[in-house]
ZANU-222544 format. One line per field, with one value per residue (C-alpha): x negated, y negated, z. Coordinates in steps of 0.001 Angstrom, whole numbers, plus 500000, padded with zeros to 6 digits. Example, Ala and Ser with C-alpha at 12.3 -4.5 7.8 and 13.67 -1.06 7.14 Angstrom:
<nodes>
xx	[487700_486330]
yy	[504500_501060]
zz	[507800_507140]
</nodes>
This chain:
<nodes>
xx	[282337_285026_286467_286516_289827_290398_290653_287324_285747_286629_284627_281651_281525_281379_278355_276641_277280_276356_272965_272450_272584_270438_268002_267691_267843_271038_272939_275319_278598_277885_280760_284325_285145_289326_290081_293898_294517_297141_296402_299436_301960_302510_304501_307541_308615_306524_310079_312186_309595_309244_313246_313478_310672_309020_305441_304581_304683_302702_299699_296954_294284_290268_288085_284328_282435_278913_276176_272702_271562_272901_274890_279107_282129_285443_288689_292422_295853_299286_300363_298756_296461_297938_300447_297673_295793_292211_289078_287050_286238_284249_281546_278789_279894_277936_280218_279246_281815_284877_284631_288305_289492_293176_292635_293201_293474_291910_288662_288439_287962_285217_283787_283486_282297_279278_278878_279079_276464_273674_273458_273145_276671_280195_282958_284342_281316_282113_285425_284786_284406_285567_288479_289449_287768_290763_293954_297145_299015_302218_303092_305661_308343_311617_315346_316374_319281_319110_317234_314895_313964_313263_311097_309286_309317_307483_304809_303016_303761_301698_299273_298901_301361_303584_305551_307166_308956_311064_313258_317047_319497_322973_323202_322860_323981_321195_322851_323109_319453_318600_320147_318502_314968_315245_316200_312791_310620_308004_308385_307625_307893_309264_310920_310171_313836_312674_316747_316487_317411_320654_323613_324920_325340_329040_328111_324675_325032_327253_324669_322007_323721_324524_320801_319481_320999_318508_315387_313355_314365_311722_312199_314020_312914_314781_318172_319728_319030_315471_317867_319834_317877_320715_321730_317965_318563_321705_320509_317626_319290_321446_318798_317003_314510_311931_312901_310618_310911_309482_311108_311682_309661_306856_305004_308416_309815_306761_306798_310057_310226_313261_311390_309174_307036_306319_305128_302169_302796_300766_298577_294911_292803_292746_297084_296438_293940_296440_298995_296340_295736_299743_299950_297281_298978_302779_301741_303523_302050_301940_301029_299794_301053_298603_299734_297200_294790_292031_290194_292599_293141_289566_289779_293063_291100_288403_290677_292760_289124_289364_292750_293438_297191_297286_299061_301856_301010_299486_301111_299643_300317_297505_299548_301354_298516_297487_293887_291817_288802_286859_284244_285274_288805_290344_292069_295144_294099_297344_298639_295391_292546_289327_287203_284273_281255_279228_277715_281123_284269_282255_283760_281884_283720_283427_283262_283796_287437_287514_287151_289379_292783_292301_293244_296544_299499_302783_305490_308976_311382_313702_317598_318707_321445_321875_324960_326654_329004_331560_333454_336596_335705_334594_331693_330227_327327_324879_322024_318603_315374_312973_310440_311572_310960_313617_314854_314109_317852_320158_322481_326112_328907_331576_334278_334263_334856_336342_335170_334169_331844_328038_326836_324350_326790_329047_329770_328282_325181_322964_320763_319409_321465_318568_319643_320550_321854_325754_328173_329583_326546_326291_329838_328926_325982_328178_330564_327409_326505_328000_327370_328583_331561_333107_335256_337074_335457_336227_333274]
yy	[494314_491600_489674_486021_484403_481199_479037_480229_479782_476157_474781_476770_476720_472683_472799_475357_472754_469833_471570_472371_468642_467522_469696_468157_464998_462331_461642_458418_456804_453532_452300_453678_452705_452721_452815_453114_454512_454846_457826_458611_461503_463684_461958_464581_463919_460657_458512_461147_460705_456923_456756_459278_458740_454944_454212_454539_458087_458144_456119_458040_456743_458010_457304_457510_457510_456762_457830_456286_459382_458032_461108_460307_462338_462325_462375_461603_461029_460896_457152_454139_453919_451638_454548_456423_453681_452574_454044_451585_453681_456718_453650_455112_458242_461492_463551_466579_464276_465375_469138_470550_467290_466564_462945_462689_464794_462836_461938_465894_466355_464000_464716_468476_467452_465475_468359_470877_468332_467924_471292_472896_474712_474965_473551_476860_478419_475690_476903_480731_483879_483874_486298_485587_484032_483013_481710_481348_477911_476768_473718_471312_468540_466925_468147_467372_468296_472075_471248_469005_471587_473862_471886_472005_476135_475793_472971_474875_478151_477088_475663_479134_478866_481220_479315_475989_474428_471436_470083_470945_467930_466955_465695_469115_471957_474651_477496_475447_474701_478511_479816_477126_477869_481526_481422_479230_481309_483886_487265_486989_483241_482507_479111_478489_476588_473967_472550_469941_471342_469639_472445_475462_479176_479042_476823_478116_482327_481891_479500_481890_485127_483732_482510_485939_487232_485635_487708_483935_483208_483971_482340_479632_476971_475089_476256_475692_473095_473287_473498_476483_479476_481773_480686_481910_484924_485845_484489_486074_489770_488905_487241_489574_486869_485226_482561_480103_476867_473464_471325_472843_473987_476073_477661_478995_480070_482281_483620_484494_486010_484013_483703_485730_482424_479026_475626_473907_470589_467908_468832_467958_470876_471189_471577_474009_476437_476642_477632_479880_481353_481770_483195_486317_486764_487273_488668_485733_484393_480699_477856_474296_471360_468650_466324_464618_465743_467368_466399_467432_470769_471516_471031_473139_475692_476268_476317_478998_481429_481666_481742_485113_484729_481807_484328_482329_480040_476570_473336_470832_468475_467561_468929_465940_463780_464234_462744_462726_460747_463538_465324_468591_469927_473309_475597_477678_481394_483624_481902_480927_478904_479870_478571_475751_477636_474274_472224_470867_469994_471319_468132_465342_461212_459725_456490_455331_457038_455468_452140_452633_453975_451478_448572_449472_446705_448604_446502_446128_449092_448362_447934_451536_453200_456399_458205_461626_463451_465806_468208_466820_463556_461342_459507_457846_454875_452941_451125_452009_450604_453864_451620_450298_452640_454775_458625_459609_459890_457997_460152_458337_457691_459707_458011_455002_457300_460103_463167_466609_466295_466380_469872_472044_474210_471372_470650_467815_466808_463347_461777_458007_455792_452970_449988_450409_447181_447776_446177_449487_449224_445426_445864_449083_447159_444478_446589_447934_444658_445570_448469_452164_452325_454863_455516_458780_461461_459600_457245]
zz	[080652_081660_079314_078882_078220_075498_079113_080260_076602_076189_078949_078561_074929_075574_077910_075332_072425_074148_075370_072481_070670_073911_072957_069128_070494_070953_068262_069046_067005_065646_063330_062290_058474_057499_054508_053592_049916_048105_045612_042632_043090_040065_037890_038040_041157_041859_041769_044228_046551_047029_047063_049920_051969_050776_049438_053406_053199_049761_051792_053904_056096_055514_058702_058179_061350_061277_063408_064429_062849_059340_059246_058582_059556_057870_059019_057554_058495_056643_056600_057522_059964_062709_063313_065094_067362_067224_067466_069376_072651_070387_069866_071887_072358_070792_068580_071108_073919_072048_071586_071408_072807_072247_071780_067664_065237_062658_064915_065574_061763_062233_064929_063763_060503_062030_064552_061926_059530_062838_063306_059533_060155_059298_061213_062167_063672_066259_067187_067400_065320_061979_061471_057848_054829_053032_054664_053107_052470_051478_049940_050860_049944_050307_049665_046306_043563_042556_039080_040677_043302_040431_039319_042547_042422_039016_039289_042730_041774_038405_040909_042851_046066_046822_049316_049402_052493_052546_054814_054496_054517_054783_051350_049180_049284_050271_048201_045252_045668_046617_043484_041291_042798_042504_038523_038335_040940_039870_041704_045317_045772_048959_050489_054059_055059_057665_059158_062001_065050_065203_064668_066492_066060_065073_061717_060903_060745_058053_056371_056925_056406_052942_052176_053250_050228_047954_047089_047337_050798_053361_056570_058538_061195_063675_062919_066368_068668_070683_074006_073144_074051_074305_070337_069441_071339_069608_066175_066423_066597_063821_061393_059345_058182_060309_062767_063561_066184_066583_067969_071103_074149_072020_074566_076268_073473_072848_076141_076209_072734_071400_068044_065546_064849_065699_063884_065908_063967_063535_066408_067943_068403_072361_071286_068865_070587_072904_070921_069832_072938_074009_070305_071269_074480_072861_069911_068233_064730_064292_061579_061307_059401_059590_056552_054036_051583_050943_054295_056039_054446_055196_058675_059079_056959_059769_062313_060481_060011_063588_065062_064986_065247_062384_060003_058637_055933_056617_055520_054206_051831_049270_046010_046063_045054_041652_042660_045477_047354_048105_045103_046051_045032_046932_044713_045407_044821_045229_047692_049462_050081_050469_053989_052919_053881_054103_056916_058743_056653_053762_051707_050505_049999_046277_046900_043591_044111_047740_046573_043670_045541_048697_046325_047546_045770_047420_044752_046182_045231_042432_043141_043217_045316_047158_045125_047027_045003_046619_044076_043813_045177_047043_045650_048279_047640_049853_050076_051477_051868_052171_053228_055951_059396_060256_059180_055485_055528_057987_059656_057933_060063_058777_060769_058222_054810_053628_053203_054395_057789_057267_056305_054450_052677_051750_047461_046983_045337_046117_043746_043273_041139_039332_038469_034531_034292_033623_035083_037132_038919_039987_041279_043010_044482_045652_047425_049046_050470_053601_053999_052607_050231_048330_044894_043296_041633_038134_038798]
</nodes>
């Protein structure tokens, strides 16, 4: 018997679908509700948060599309809504249209969901055979001191994961905040170190070499720049951890074996069936991040029952809230989640809740400033609005100060400075008027 590749499956797997809602009768979108919330963090790290990344990040977008056949899909996104377009030319269209479309990730959560609803069947059993009933997930969140980070290794190990990624930066030192984590980290916690494709072999082997020392470190992404192939290549036989890629030319780097993983970020299905499909072929394991909450985990959760190569933890984000919109919650079990086993998403809107989080009243950020402290001076002080668009850090000319260049190994340590009212602040906040200025380690 021949067999029929991903390629082949797509297509026909769309006529059989669409046949098949023909055949109940048509089914047609009528209305597209958003709703932007603004749910509260947990109040540990709720402040480190809105400094570093704004109230912006803190916001999500809920679609509810509505059908003539009074059923409703839902779909979310990370962020407000204008970031991701409008939905205007799905009015009309049946929800069978968009199978494995890569148009929006969002309106393929709904679109599956009402799929999944019309036809008495979970979400999954739409995208192929189910391979795993529980898939494993990792939580995520920003680079912070050593204690604070800590902190982070306790709260979602208490909640049941067993990996946490975060985004290096400039502005700690990662072996400070290794050794901190692993004093706080049950046994066989793992951090998932996600750098920023922006530095070379030369300076990060030593970086690594030194991390893989630590029982808690488990893998790193995007240590080199996307472009250098022949620094994965090298890297790769001197790493004895995982080495994973984003940003960079995925389906390449796959191909040509120059990683043991990749991230499929962010992506609409028709993206990440292909990385599915390239994944089977190079016997390369990938995961998804698709950021928001509880929606969204659903819908990464069916995908993950059926991509075979989906191994590596997925992503997401919905720990951070400390409430949701939805009625159903989605434990962490060891380190997994278990697949909804209901008609499509499985997950069901309070509205009550939806009403009550989209009075969204974003107040202005209180004066604070961002404070690094190198051992042995300098202390170096600016000014940043996190909610204004731009990098969750700016990259800091290091031509105008002193100071050792930008690095992740670097002593220093960067926290936020509030406003406490003395008078060392206001004339630090003056001198910051214009822009970054800096003191002796005495300060």
């Amino acid at each position: 018997m021949s067999q029929i590749s991903r390629r082949h499956f797509l297509p026909t797997a769309a006529v059989g679908l669409s046949s098949i809602a023909r055949a109940r009768g048509a089914m047609r979108i009528i209305d597209v509700e958003v709703h932007e919330i603004l749910p509260p963090y947990h109040d540990y790290n709720a402040k480190f948060l809105s400094r570093y990344h704004g109230r912006g990040v803190q916001i999500r977008t809920i679609y509810i599309v509505k059908t003539d056949a009074g059923l409703e899909g839902l779909g979310e996104v990370w962020g407000p809504g204008e970031r991701f377009g409008r939905f205007e030319h799905y009015i009309g269209s049946d929800p069978f249209d968009w199978v494995a479309s890569n148009d929006s990730l969002p309106m393929n959560m709904a679109m599956y969901d009402l799929m999944g609803k019309y036809l008495g069947i979970p979400a999954w059993k739409l995208l192929g055979p189910k391979v795993r009933d529980w898939a494993p997930v990792a939580a995520w969140t920003v680079s912070q001191p050593p204690d604070a980070l800590a902190a982070e290794v306790r709260s979602v190990a208490a909640r049941g994961y067993r990996w946490l990624k975060y985004h290096v930066d400039p502005f700690q030192n990662v072996l400070d905040q290794t050794e901190a984590m692993q004093k706080a980290a049950p046994p066989g916690f793992k951090i998932h170190y996600d750098f920023n494709a922006n530095s070379d072999l030369v300076v990060m082997l030593p970086i690594l070499t030194e991390l893989e020392k630590f029982p808690i470190a488990g893998r790193f992404e995007d240590p080199l720049r996307g472009t250098d192939r022949e620094g994965y290549r090298i890297l790769r036989g001197k790493c004895r951890l995982p080495l994973l890629v984003h940003h960079a030319a995925i389906e390449e780097y796959m191909i040509e074996h120059l990683v043991d993983g990749v991230m499929g970020g962010h992506s609409p299905l028709g993206l990440s069936m292909k990385y599915e499909a390239i994944a089977e072929a190079t016997s390369i394991p990938f995961f998804l991040q698709q950021c928001g909450g509880t929606i969204n985990q659903a819908f990464s959760l069916h995908e993950a029952a059926v991509f075979r190569m989906a191994t590596l933890p997925q992503v997401n984000l919905c720990h951070l809230w400390k409430d949701d919109v939805t009625v159903e919650s989605m434990p962490v079990v060891k380190g997994s989640v278990q697949v909804p086993n209901k008609p499509g998403l499985g997950i069901t809107i309070d509205r009550r809740k939806l009403e009550t989080y989209s009075k969204i009243h974003i107040s202005r950020q209180p004066r604070f400033l961002v404070r690094m402290r190198y051992h042995g001076g300098p202390y170096i002080y600016f000014r940043r609005d996190p909610d204004k668009p731009g990098p969750a850090m700016p990259n800091l000319d290091t031509g105008r100060f002193p100071g050792p260049v930008p690095g992740y190994a670097n002593a220093v340590i960067t926290d936020f400075w509030e406003d406490d009212g003395t008078s060392e602040f206001q004339r630090l906040w003056n001198l910051t008027e214009s822009g970054v200025t800096w003191t002796e380690a005495r300060s």
